[in-house]
C-alpha positions as CSV (number, residue, x, y, z in Angstrom):
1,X,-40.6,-49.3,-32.3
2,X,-39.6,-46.2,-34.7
3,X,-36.0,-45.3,-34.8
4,X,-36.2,-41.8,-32.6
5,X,-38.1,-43.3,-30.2
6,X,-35.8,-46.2,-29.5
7,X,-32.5,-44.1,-29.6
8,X,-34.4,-41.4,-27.3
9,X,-34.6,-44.3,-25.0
10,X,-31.3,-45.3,-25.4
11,X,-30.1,-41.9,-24.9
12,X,-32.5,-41.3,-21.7
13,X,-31.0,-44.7,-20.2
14,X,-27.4,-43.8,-21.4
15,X,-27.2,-40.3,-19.5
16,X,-29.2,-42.2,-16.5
17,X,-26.4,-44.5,-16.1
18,X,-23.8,-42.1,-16.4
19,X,-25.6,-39.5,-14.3
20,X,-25.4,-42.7,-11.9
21,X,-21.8,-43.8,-12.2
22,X,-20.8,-40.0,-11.2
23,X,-22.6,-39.8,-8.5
24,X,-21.7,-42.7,-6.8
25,X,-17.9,-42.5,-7.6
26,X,-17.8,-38.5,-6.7
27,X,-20.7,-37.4,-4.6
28,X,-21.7,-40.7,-2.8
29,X,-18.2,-40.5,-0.8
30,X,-18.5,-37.4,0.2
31,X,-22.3,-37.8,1.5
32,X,-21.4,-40.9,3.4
33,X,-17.8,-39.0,5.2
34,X,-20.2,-36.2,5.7
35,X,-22.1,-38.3,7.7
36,X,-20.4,-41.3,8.9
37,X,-22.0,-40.6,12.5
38,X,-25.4,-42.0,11.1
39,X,-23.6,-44.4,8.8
40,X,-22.4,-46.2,11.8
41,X,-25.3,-45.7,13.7
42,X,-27.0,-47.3,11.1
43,X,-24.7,-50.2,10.8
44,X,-25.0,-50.6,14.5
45,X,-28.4,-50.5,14.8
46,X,-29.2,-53.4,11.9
47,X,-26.6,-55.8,14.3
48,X,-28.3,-54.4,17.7
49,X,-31.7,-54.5,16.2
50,X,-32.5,-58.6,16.5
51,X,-31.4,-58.5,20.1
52,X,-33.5,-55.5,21.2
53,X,-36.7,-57.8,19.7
54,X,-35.6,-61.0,21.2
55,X,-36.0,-58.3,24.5
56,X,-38.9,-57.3,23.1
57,X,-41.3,-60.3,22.4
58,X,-39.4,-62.6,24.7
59,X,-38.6,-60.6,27.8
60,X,-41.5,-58.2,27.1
61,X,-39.2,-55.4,27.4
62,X,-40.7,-52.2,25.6
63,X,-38.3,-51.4,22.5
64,X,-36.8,-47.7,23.8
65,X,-36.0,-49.3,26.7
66,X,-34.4,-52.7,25.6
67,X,-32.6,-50.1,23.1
68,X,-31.2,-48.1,25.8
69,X,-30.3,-51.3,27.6
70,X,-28.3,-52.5,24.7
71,X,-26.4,-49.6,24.0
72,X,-25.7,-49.4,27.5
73,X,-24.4,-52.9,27.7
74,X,-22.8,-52.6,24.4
75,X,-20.8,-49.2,25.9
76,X,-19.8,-50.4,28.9
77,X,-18.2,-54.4,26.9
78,X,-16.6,-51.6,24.6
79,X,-15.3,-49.1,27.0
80,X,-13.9,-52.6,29.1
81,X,-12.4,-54.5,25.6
82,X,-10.9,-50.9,24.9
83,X,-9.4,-50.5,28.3
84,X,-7.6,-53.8,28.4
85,X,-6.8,-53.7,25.1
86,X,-5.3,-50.2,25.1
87,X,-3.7,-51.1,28.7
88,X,-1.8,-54.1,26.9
89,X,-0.9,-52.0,23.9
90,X,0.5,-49.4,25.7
91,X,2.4,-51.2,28.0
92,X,3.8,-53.1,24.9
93,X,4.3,-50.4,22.7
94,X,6.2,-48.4,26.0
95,X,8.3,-51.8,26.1
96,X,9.1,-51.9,22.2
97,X,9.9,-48.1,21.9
98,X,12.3,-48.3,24.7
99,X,14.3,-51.4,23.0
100,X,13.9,-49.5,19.5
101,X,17.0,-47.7,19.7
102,X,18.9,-51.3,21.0
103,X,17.1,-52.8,17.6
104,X,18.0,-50.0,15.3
105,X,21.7,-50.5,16.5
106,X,21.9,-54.3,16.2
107,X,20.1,-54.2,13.1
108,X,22.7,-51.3,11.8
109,X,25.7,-54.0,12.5
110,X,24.2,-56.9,11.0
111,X,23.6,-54.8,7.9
112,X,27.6,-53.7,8.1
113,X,28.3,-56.7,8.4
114,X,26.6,-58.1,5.5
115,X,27.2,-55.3,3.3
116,X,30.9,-56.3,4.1
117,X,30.4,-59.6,2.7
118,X,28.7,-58.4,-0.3
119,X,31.2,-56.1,-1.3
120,X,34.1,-58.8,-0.7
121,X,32.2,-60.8,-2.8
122,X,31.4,-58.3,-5.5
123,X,35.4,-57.1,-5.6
124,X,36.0,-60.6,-6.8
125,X,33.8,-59.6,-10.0
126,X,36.1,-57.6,-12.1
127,X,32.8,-55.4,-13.9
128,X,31.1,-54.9,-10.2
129,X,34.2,-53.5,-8.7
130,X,33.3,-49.7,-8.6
131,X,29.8,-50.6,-6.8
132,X,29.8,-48.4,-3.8
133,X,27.7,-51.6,-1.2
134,X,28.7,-49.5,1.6
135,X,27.3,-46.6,0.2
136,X,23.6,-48.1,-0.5
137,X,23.7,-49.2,3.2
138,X,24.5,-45.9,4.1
139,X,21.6,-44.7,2.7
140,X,18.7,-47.6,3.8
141,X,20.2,-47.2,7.5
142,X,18.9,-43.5,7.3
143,X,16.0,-43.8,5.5
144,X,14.5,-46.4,8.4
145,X,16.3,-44.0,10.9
146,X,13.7,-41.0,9.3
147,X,10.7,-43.2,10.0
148,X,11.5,-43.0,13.8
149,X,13.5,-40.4,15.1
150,X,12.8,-36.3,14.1
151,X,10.2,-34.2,14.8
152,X,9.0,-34.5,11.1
153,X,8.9,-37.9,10.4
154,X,6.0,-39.1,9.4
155,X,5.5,-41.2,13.0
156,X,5.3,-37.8,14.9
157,X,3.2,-36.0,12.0
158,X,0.6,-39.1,12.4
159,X,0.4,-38.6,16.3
160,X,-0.3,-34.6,16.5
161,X,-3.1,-35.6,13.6
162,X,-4.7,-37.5,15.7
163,X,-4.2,-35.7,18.7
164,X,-6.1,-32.8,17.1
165,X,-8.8,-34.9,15.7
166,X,-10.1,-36.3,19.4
167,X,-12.3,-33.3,20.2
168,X,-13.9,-34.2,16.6
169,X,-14.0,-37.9,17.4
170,X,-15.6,-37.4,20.5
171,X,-18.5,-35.4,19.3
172,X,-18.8,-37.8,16.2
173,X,-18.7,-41.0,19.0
174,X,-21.8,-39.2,21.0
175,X,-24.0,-38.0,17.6
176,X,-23.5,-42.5,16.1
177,X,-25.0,-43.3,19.3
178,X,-27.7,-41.0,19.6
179,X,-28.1,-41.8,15.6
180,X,-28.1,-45.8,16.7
181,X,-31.0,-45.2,19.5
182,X,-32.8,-43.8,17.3
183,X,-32.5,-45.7,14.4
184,X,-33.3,-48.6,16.6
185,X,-36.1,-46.8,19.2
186,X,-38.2,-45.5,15.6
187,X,-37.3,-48.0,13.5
188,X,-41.0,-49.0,12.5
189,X,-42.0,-44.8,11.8
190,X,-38.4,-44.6,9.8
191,X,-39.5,-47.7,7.5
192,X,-43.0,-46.6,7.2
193,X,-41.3,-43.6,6.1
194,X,-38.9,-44.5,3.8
195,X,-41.8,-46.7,2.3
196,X,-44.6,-44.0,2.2
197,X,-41.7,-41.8,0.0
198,X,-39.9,-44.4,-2.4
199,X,-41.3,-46.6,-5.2
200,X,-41.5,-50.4,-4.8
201,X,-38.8,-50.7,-7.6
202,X,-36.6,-48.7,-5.9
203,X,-36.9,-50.7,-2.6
204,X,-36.5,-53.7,-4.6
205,X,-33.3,-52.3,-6.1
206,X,-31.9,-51.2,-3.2
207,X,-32.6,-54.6,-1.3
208,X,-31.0,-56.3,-4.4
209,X,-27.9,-54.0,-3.6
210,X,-27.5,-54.4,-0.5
211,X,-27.7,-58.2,-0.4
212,X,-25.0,-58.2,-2.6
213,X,-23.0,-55.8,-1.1
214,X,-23.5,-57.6,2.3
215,X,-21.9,-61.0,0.4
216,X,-19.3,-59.7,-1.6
217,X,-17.4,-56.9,0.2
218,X,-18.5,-58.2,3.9
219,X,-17.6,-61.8,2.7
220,X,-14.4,-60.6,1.5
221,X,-13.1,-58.9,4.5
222,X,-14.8,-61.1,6.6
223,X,-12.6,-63.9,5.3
224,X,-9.2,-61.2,4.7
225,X,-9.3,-60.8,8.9
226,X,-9.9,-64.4,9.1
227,X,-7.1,-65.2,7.4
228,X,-4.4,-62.1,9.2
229,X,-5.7,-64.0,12.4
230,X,-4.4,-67.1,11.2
231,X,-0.9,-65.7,9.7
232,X,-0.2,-63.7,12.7
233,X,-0.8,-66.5,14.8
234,X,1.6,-68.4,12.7
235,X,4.4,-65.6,12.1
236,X,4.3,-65.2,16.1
237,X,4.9,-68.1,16.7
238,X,7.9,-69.0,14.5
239,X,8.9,-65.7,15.3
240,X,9.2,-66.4,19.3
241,X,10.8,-69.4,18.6
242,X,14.0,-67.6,16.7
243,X,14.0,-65.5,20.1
244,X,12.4,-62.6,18.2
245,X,12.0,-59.3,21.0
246,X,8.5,-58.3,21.0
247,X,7.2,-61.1,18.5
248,X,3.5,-60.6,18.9
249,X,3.8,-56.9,17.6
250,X,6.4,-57.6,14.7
251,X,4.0,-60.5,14.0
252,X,0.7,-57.9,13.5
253,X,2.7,-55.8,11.2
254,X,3.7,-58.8,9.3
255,X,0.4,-60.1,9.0
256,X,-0.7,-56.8,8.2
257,X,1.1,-56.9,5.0
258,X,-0.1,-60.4,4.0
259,X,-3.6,-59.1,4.4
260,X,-2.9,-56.0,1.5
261,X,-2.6,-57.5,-2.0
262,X,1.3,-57.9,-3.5
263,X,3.1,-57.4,-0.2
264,X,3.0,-60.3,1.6
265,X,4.9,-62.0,4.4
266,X,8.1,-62.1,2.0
267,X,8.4,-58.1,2.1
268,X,9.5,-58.3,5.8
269,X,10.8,-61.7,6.0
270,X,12.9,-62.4,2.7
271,X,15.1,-58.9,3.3
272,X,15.6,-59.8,6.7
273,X,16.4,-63.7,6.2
274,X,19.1,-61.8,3.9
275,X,20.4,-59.8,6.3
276,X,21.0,-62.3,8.7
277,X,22.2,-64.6,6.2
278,X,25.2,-62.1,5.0
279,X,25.7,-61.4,8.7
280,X,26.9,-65.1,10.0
281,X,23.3,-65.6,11.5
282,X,22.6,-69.0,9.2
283,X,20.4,-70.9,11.4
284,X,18.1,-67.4,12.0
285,X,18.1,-67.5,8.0
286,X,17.6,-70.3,7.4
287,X,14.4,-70.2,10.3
288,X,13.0,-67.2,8.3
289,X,13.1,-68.6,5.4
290,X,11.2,-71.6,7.0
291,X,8.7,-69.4,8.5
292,X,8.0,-67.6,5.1
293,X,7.7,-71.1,3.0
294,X,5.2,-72.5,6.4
295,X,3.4,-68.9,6.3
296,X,3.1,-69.3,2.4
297,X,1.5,-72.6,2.2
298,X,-0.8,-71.7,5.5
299,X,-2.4,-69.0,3.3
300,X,-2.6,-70.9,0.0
301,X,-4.6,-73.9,2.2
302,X,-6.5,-70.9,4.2
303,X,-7.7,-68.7,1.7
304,X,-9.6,-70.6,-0.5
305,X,-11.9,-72.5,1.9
306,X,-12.6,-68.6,3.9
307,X,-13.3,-66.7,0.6
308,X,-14.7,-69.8,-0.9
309,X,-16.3,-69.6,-4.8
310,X,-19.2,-67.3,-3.6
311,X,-16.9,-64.4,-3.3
312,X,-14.1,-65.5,-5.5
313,X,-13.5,-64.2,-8.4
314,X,-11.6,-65.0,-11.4
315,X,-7.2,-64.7,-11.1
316,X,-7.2,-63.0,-14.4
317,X,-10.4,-60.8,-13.3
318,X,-8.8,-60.3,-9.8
319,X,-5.3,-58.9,-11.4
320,X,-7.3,-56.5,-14.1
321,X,-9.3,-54.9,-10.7
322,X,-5.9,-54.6,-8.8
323,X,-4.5,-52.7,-11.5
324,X,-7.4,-50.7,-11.9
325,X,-7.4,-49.5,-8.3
326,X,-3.6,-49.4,-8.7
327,X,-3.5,-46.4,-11.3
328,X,-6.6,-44.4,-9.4
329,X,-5.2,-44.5,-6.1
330,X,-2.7,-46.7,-5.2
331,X,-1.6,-49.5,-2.8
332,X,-5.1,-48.1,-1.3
333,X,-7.2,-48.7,-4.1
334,X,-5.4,-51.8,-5.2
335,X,-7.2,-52.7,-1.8
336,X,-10.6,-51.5,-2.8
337,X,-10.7,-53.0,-6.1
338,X,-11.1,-56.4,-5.4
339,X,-14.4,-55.8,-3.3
340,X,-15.6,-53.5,-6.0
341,X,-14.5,-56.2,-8.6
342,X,-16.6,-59.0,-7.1
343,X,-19.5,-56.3,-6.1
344,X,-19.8,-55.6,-10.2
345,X,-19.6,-58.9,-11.0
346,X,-22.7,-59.6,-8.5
347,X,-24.8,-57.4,-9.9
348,X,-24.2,-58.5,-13.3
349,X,-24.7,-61.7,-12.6
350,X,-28.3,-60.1,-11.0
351,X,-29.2,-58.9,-14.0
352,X,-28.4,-55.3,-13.0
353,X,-26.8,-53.8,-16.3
354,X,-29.5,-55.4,-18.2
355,X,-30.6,-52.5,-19.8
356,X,-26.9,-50.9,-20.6
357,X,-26.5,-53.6,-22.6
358,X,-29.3,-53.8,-24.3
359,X,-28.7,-50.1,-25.4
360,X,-25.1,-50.8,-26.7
361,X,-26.1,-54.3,-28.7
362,X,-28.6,-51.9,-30.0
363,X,-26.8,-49.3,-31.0
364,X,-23.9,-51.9,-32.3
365,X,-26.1,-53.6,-34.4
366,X,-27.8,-50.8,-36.1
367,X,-24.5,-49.6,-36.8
368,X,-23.6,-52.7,-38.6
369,X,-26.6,-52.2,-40.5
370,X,-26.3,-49.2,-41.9
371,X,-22.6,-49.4,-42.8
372,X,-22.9,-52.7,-45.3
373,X,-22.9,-51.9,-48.9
């Protein structure tokens, strides 16, 4: 192959890549928020499809009507699972923000109190003496207080959001499943389309992709939930027997934090073992403490046999991803990165940067070349 054939390759490749890389980091998002009515009704339809053609070839059912039969079905288990589950929640919920201000006020004297015992044990330090405890106290008490009460604290700005955003929910709720009957009811004219119009490569690609999408990033969260199940199953029920008030709802917030990388159930627990430690409450602290060590080695024994070595990925790989996702977007992205991570490991192990690094060996090894004397 002559030289300015090869690097005109290398170039055409090069820019194809990069050409690639921006539009799935910049555009892609955009395309798929712009229509996540059709995303979902997509999604839906590929988990409704196999039962509409068991309907079909068992039940002789024709497909638009086994489709309308589904989604009908599927509706009414999702209106009833929403009903009870938003009937509990808000009963709940009611309950807990009624006993907030009782918790906000015992929680305020135990934190006195062990801010009291801090200080008379940092006065008995003769460099520590000018630490203002009290003071730091002061100011924790009302910056939990801003989280709650005031009518711009970020609790009250999150409800009018998504107060205003129903009237768009709604008409996004009606287009997915409009998008889903149809992506079920035409779903052989769709494929012959999407055939007719796109190379066998392509197809073959995108099939690649998608597989290892589907393992990787649905593996992953797939076992993540598995695992907050487990924790908050756990934390509730240490947490109910400390006589914890509303245990099952501290317990999902807890377990929500295990579930996001760094956090963990030692965020919540640890500070408030602490706190109940400095305030006379030993055999609560001491039960935390328990709960965090028991929580601990439940997830260590959990989490490897869930996520297992198909979706795993290296520590060292896992903390360069994090920190990655980290500087780009924050606690947010630290939670993307890892699915990214092991989705770009996938496809390298498919073989799908193949030709980027052919280009770069090529271009690193003629560069050797030509620079030796």
């Amino acid at each position: 192959m002559k030289k300015s054939t090869k690097y005109l390759k290398i170039f055409c490749n090069l820019g194809y890549a990069l050409a690639a890389l921006l539009l799935i980091c910049f555009l892609l998002p955009k395309v798929l928020v712009f229509f996540m009515p059709f995303v979902i009704g997509f999604i839906l339809s590929l988990i409704a499809n196999p039962v509409v053609r068991f309907l079909e070839k068992k039940i002789k059912i024709k497909r638009k009507y086994g489709t309308v039969l589904i989604i009908v079905l599927v509706i009414a288990a999702v209106v009833l699972l929403c009903y009870g589950v938003i009937a509990a929640l808000v009963i709940g919920i009611g309950g807990f923000l009624d006993y907030l201000p009782t918790m906000f006020s015992n929680a305020g004297i135990e934190i006195e109190t062990a801010i009291d015992s801090i200080q008379n044990m940092i006065w008995k330090v003769p460099f520590l003496r000018n630490v203002d405890i009290p003071e730091v106290g002061n100011r924790i008490q009302e910056s939990l207080s801003s989280l709650v009460i005031g009518a711009d604290s970020p609790t009250i700005t999150a409800i009018g959001g998504i107060a205003k955003s129903i009237p768009n929910m709604l008409v996004s709720a009606v287009m997915g499943l409009l998008a889903t009957y149809f992506f079920i009811a035409d779903r052989e004219w769709l494929s012959e389309m999407v055939t007719r119009h796109l190379s066998v490569s392509f197809r073959e690609k995108t099939m690649l992709m998608y597989a290892q999408i589907l393992k990787a990033v649905g593996g992953y969260f797939q076992a993540q939930f598995k695992i907050m199940g487990v924790i908050y199953v756990v934390i509730t029920i240490g947490l109910m027997l400390l006589n914890v008030n509303y245990a099952w709802l501290i317990g999902f917030g807890i377990a929500f934090l295990d579930m996001l990388p760094v956090f963990g159930t030692g965020t919540v627990l640890i500070p408030w073992a602490v706190v109940k430690l400095f305030s006379g409450s030993y055999s609560t602290a001491v039960g935390m403490l328990i709960l965090y060590v028991v929580a601990l080695l439940v997830h260590q024994l959990v989490q490897p046999k869930l996520i297992g070595s198909s979706v795993g990925m290296n520590p060292f790989a896992t903390l360069f991803f994090m920190y990655i996702g980290y500087q780009f977007y924050g606690v947010m992205g630290m939670i993307i990165a890892i699915p990214v991570g092991m989705l770009l490991i996938n496809f390298y192990k498919a073989g799908a940067f193949q030709t980027i690094s052919w280009c770069f060996r090529e271009i690193i090894n003629d560069f050797n070349e030509f620079r030796k004397i």
